[in-house]
DRENDO-1510 file (C-alpha; in Angstrom, 1 decimal, always signed):
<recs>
REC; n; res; u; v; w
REC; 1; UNK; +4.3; +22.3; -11.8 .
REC; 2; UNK; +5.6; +20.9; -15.2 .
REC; 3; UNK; +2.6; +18.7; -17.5 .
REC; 4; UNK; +3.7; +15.3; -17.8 .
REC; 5; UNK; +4.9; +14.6; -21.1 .
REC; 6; UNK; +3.1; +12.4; -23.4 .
REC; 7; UNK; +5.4; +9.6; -23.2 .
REC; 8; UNK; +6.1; +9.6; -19.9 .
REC; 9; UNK; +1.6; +9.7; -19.5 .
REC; 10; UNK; +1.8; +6.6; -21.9 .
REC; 11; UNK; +4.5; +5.2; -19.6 .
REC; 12; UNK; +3.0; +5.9; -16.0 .
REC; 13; UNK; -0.5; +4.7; -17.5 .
REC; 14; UNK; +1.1; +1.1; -18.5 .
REC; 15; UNK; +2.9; +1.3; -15.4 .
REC; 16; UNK; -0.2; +1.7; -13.1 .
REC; 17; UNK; -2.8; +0.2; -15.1 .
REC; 18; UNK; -2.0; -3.3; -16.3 .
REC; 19; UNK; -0.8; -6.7; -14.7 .
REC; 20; UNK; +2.7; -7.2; -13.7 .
REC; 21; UNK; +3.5; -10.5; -15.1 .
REC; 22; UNK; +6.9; -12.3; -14.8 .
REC; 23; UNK; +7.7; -15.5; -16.1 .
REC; 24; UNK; +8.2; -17.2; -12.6 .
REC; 25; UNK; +11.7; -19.1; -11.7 .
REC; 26; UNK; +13.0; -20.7; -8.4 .
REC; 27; UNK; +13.7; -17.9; -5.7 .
REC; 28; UNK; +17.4; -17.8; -4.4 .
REC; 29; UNK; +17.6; -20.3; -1.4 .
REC; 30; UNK; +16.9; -18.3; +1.5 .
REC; 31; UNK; +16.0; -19.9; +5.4 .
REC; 32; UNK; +12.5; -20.7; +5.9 .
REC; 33; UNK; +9.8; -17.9; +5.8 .
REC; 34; UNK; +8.0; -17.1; +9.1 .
REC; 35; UNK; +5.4; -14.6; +9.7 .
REC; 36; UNK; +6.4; -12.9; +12.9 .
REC; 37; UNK; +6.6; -9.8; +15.2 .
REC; 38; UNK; +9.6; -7.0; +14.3 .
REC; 39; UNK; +9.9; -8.3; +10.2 .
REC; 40; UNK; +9.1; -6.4; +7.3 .
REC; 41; UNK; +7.4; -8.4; +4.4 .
REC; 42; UNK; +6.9; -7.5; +0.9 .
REC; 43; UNK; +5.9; -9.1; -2.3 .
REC; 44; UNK; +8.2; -9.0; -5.2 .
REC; 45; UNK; +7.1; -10.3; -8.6 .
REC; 46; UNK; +7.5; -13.7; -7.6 .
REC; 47; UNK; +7.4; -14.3; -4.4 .
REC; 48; UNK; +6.6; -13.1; -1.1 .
REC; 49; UNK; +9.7; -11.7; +1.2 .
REC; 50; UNK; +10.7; -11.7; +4.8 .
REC; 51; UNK; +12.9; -8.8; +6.1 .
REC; 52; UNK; +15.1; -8.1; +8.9 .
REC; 53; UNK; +14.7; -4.3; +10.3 .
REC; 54; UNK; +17.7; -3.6; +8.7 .
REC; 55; UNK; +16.8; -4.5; +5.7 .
REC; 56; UNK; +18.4; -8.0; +5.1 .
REC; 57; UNK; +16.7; -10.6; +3.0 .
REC; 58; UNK; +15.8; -13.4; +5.9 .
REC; 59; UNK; +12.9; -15.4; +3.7 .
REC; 60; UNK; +11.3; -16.4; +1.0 .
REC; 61; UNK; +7.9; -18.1; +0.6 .
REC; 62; UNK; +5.1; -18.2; -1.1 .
REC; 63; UNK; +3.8; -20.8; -4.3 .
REC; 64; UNK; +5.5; -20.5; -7.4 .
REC; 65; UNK; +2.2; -21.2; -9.5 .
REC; 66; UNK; +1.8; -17.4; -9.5 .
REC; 67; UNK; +2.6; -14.1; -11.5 .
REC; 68; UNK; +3.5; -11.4; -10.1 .
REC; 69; UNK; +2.5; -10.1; -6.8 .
REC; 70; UNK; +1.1; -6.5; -5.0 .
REC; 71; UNK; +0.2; -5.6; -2.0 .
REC; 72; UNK; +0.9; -6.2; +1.5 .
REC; 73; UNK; -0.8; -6.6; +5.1 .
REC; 74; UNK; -0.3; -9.0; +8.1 .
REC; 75; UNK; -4.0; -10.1; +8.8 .
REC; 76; UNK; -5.9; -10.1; +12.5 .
REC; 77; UNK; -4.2; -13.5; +12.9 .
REC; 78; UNK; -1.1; -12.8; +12.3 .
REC; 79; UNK; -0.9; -13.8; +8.6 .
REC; 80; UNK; +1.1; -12.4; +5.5 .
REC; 81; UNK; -2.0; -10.8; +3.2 .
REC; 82; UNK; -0.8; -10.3; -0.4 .
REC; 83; UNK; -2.4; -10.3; -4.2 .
REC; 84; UNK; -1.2; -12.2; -7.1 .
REC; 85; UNK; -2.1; -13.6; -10.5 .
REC; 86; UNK; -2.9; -17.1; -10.8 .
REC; 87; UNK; -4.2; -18.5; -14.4 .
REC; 88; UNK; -4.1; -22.0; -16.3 .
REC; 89; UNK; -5.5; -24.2; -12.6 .
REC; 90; UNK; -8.0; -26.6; -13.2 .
REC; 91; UNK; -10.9; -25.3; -11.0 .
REC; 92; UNK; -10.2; -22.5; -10.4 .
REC; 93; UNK; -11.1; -18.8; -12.2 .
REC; 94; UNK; -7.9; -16.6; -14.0 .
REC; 95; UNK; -7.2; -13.2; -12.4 .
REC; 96; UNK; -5.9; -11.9; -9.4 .
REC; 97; UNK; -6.2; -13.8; -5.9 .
REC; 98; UNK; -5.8; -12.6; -2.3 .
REC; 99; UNK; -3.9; -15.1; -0.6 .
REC; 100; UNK; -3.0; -15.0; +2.9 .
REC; 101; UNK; +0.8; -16.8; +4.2 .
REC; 102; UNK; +1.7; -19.0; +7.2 .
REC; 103; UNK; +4.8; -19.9; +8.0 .
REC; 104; UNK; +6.7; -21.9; +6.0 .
REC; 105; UNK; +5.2; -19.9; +3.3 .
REC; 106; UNK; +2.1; -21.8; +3.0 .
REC; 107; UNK; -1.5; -20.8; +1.9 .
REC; 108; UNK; -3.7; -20.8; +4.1 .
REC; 109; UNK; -6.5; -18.9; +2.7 .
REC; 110; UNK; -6.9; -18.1; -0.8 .
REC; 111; UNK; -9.9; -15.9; -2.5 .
REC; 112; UNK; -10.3; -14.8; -6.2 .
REC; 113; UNK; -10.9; -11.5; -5.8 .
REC; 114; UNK; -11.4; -10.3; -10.3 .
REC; 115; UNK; -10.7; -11.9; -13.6 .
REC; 116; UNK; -9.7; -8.0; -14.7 .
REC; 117; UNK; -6.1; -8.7; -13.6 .
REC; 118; UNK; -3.2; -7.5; -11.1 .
REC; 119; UNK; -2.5; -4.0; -11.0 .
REC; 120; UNK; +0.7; -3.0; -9.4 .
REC; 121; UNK; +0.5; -1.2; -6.4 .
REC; 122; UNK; -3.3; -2.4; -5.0 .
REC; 123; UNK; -2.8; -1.9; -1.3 .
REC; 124; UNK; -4.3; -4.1; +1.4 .
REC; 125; UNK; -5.3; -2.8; +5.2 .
REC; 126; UNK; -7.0; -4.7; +8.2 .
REC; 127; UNK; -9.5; -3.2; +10.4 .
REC; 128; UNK; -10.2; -3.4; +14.3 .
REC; 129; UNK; -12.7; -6.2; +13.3 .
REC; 130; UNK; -10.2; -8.0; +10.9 .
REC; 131; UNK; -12.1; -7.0; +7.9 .
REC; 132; UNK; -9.7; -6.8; +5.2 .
REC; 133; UNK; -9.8; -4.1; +2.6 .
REC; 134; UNK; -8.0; -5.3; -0.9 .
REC; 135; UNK; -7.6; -2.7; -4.0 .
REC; 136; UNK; -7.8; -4.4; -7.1 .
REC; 137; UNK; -8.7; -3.6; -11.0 .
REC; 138; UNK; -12.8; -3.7; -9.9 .
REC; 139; UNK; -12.9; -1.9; -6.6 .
REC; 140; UNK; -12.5; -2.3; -3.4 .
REC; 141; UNK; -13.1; -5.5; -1.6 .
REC; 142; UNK; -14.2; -5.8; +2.0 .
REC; 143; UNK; -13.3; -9.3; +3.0 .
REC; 144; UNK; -14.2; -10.8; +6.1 .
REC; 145; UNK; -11.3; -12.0; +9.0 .
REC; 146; UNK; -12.3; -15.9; +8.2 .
REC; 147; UNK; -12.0; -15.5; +4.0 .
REC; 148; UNK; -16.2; -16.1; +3.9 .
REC; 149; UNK; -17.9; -13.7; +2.4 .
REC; 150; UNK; -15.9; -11.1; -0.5 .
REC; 151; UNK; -17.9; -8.0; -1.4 .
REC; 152; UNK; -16.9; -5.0; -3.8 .
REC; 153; UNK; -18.0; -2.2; -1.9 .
REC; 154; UNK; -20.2; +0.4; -4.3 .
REC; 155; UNK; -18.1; +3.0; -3.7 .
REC; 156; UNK; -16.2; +4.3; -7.0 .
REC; 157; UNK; -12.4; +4.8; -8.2 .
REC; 158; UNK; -10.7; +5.8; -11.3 .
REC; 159; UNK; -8.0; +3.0; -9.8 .
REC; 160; UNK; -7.9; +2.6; -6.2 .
REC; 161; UNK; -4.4; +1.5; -5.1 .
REC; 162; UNK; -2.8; +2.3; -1.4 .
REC; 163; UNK; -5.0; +1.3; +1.7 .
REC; 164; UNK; -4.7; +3.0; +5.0 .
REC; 165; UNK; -6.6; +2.0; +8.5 .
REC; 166; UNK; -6.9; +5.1; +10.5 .
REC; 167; UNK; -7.1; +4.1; +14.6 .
REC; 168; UNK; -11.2; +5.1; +14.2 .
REC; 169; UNK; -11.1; +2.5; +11.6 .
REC; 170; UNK; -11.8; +5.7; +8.9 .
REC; 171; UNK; -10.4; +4.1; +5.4 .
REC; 172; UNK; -8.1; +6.1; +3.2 .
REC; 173; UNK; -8.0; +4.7; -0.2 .
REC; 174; UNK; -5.8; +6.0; -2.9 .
REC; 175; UNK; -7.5; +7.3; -6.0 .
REC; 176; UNK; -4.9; +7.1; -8.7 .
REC; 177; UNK; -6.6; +8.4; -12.0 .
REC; 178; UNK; -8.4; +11.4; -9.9 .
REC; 179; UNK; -5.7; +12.2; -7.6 .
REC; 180; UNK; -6.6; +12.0; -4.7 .
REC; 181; UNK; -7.4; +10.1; -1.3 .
REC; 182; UNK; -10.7; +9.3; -0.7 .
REC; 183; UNK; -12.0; +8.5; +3.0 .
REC; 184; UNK; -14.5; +6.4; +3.9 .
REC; 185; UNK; -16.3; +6.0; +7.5 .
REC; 186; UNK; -16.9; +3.1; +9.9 .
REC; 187; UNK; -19.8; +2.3; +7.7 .
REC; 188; UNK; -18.1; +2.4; +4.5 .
REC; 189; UNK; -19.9; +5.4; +3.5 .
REC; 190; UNK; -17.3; +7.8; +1.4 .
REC; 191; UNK; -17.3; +11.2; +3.4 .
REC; 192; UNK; -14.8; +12.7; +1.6 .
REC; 193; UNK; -11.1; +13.5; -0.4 .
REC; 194; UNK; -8.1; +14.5; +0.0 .
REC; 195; UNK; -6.2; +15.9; -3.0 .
REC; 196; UNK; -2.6; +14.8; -3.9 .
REC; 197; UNK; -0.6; +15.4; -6.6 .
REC; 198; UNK; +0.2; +13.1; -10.0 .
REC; 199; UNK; +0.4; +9.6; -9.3 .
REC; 200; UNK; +0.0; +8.6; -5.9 .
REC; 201; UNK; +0.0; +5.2; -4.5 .
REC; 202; UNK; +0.1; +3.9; -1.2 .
REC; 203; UNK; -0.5; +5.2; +2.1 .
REC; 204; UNK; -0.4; +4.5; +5.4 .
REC; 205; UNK; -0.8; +6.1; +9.5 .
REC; 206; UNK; +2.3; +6.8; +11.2 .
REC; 207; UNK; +2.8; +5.6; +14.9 .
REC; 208; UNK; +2.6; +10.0; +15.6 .
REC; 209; UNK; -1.2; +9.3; +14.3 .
REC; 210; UNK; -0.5; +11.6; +11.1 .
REC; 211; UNK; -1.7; +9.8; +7.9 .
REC; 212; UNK; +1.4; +9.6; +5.3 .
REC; 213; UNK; +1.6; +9.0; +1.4 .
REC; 214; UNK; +3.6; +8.4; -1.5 .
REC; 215; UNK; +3.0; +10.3; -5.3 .
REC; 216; UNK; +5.2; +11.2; -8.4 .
REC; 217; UNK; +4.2; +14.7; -9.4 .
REC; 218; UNK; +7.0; +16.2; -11.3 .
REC; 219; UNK; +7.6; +15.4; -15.2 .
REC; 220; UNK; +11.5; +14.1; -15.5 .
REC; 221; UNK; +13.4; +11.3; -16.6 .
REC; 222; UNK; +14.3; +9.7; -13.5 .
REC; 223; UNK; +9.9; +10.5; -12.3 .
REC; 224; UNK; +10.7; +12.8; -9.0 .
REC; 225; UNK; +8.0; +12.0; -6.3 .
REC; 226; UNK; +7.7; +12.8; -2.6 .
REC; 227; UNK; +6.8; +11.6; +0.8 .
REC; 228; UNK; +3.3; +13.5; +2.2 .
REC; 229; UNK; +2.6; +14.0; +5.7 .
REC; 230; UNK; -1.2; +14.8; +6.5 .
REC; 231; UNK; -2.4; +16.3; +9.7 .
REC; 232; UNK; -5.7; +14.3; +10.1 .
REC; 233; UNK; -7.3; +17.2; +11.8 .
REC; 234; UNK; -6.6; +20.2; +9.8 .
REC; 235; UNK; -5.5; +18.3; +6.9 .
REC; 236; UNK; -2.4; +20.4; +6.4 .
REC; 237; UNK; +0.0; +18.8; +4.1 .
REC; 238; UNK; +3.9; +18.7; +4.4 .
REC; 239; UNK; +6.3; +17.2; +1.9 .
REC; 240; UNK; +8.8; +15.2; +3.9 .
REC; 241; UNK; +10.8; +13.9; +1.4 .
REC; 242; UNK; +11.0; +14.9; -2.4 .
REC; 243; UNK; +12.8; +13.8; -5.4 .
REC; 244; UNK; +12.3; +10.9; -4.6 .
REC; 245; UNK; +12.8; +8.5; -7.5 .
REC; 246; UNK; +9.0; +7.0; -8.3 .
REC; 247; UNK; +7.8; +6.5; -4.9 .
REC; 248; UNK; +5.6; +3.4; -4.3 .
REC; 249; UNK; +4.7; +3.1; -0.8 .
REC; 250; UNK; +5.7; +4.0; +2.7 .
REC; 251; UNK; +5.9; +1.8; +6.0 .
REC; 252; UNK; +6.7; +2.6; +9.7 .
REC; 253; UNK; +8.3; +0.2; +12.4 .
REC; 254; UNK; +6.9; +1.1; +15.8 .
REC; 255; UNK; +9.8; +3.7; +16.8 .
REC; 256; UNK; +9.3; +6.3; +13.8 .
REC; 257; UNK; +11.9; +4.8; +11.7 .
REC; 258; UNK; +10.2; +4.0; +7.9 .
REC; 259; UNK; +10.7; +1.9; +5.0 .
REC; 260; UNK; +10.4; +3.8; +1.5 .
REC; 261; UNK; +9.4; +1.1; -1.6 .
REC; 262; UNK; +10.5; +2.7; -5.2 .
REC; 263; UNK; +10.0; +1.8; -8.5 .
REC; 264; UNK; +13.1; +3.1; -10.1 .
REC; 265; UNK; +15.8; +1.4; -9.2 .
REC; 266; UNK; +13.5; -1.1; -7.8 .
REC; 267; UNK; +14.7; -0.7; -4.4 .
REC; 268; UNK; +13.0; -0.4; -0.7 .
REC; 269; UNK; +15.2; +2.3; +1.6 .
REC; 270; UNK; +15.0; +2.7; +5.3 .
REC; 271; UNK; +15.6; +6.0; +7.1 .
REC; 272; UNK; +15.6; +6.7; +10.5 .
REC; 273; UNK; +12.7; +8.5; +12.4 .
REC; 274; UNK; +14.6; +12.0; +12.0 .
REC; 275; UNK; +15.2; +11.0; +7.7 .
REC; 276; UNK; +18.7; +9.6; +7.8 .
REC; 277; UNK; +19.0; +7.1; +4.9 .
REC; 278; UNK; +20.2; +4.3; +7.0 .
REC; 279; UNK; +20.3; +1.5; +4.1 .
REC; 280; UNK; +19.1; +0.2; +1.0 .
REC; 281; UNK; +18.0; -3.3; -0.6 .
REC; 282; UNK; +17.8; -3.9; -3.9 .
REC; 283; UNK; +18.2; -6.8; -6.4 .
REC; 284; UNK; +16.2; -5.6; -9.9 .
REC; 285; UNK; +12.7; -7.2; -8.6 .
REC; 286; UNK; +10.1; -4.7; -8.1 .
REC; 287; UNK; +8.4; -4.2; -4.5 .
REC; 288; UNK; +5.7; -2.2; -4.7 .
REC; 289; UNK; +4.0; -2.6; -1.3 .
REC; 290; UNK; +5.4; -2.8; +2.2 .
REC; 291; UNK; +4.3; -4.5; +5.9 .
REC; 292; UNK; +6.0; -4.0; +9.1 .
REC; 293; UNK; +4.4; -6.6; +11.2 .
REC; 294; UNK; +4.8; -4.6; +15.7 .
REC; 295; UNK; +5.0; -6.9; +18.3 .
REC; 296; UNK; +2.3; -4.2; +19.8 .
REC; 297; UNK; +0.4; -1.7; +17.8 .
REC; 298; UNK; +2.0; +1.8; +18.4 .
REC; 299; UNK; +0.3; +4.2; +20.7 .
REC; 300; UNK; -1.5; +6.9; +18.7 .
REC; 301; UNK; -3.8; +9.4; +19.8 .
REC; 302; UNK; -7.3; +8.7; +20.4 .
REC; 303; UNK; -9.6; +8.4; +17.9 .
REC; 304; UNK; -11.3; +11.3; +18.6 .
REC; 305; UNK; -8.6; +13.4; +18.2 .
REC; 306; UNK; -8.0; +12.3; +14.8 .
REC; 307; UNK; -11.8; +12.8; +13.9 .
REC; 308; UNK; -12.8; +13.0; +10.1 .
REC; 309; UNK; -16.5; +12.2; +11.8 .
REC; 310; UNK; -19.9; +14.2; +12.3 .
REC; 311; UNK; -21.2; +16.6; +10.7 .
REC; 312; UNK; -18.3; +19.1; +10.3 .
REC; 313; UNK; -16.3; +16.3; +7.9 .
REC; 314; UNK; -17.3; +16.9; +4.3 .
REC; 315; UNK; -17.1; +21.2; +5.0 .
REC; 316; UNK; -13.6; +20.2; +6.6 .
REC; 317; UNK; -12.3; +18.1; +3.8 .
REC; 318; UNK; -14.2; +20.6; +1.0 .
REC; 319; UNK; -11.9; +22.9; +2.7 .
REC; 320; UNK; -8.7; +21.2; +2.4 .
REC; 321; UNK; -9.4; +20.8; -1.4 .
REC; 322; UNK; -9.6; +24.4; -1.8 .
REC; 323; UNK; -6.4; +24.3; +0.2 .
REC; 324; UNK; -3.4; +22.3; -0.9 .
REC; 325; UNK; -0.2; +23.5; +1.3 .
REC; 326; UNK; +3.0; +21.7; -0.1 .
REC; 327; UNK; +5.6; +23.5; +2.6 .
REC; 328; UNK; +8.9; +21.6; +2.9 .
REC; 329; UNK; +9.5; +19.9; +6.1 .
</recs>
């Protein structure tokens, strides 16, 4: 595999490390933003977006006292979880905020989460218990269902980014400086990593159970990445998709089909569940975090058949370090 090139390390770096600020102005009129079943919702740099399955633009919301936005989850009860930047309110602190959407597009919970700033790509997930799990520039946060209490769990990241929930409530937290996917237990304890390759950013469970997620290995101009499959139980690793340009997350509806975010040509893509491009969406705002909010959560297997638990976990995942497999689909 090809070293990155300096500038392209400089530009990455930038890229994944700093704020995303835009100097905010009035959305496009769109009809009212709801936060309901079978819509896919992203944050763009300025505001928070509702999407039809298909990929048309239904809504906007969101306040327009913000800059920039990341992340993306549809909380426990049935709110639109994303992070933004907020500075210059009387009252209240500078830095990035987790604020969570009702219809209509209003707040209805807001929590300042760091005064280190946004980073792009700081995934959110949920847990059975509602717990919400926020990457930001400090850590990750544990947040309770009701907004109350807002700890940085002591567990440590070069930059922790993507956030996935496995069905055993396991956490898989991107680690993008050390490449790699670090897993925590029910108890927040870190067990273990998965390794990835350059770059990698969010990350998510597929409705087949297999854990999936986005990086940009390969030195080029247009930044070639790939979509990883992971079996959670032998940890094998397929490439799905590659050259794939700058990969920033990955979403599933409940029937297989998925939604691929990108940073070049700033553009989410939906493909069927057998990898048909079936459309695209793009308008030169960058989305760098997806949620598809299912009626009813798709059937998986069992947690216990997607064990990274007991006492065999840290020799299995010291295992799959030794052993990266990067077979094409």
């Amino acid at each position: 595999m090809t070293r990155l090139s300096a500038p392209t390390r400089r530009f990455l770096a930038a890229f994944l490390s700093s704020a995303a600020l835009a100097v905010w102005s009035p959305p496009a009129a769109r009809a009212e933003f709801i936060v309901a079943p079978g819509f896919l919702y992203a944050p763009s740099d300025q505001t928070a977006r509702q999407f039809s399955p298909s990929l048309e633009l239904v809504g906007t919301g969101g306040p327009p006292n913000f800059l920039g936005s990341t992340g993306a989850a549809i909380s426990a009860d049935g709110l639109f979880l994303y992070q933004a930047f907020r500075r210059n309110v009387p009252g209240l602190p500078d830095g990035a905020h987790l604020l969570a959407l009702g219809s209509g597009g209003a707040i209805v919970h807001e929590l300042h989460l760091t005064n280190l700033g946004l980073n792009r790509a700081s995934g959110i997930g949920v847990d059975s218990a509602g717990r919400i799990y926020a990457a930001a520039a400090d850590g990750l946060h544990e947040i309770s269902a009701d907004f109350s209490t807002n700890t940085v769990l002591p567990v440590g990241f070069g930059r922790a980014s993507g956030v996935a929930v496995a069905p055993n409530d396991f956490l898989y937290v991107v680690d993008q400086t050390n490449d790699r996917i670090t897993v925590l237990d029910d108890g927040r304890r870190p067990v273990g990593t998965i390794p990835t390759g350059r770059a990698p950013s969010g990350a998510t469970f597929g409705p087949d159970g297999f854990l999936y997620y986005t990086d940009t290995p390969f030195s080029a101009a247009d930044f070639l990445g790939r979509l990883v499959r992971v079996d959670p139980v032998s940890l094998q690793q397929t490439v799905v998709l590659g050259n794939l340009p700058f990969p920033l997350d990955v979403e599933f509806a409940p029937d297989g089909s998925f939604y691929l975010a990108t940073f070049v040509g700033r553009q989410v893509d939906r493909y069927s569940a057998d990898r048909v491009l079936l459309g695209s969406f793009s308008d030169g705002v960058i989305m760098d975090q997806l949620a598809f909010y299912a009626a009813v959560p798709a059937a998986v297997p069992e947690p216990s058949a997607l064990v990274l638990a007991g006492v065999g976990v840290v020799g299995v995942l010291g295992r799959a370090r030794r052993r990266r497999n990067t077979s094409g689909p």
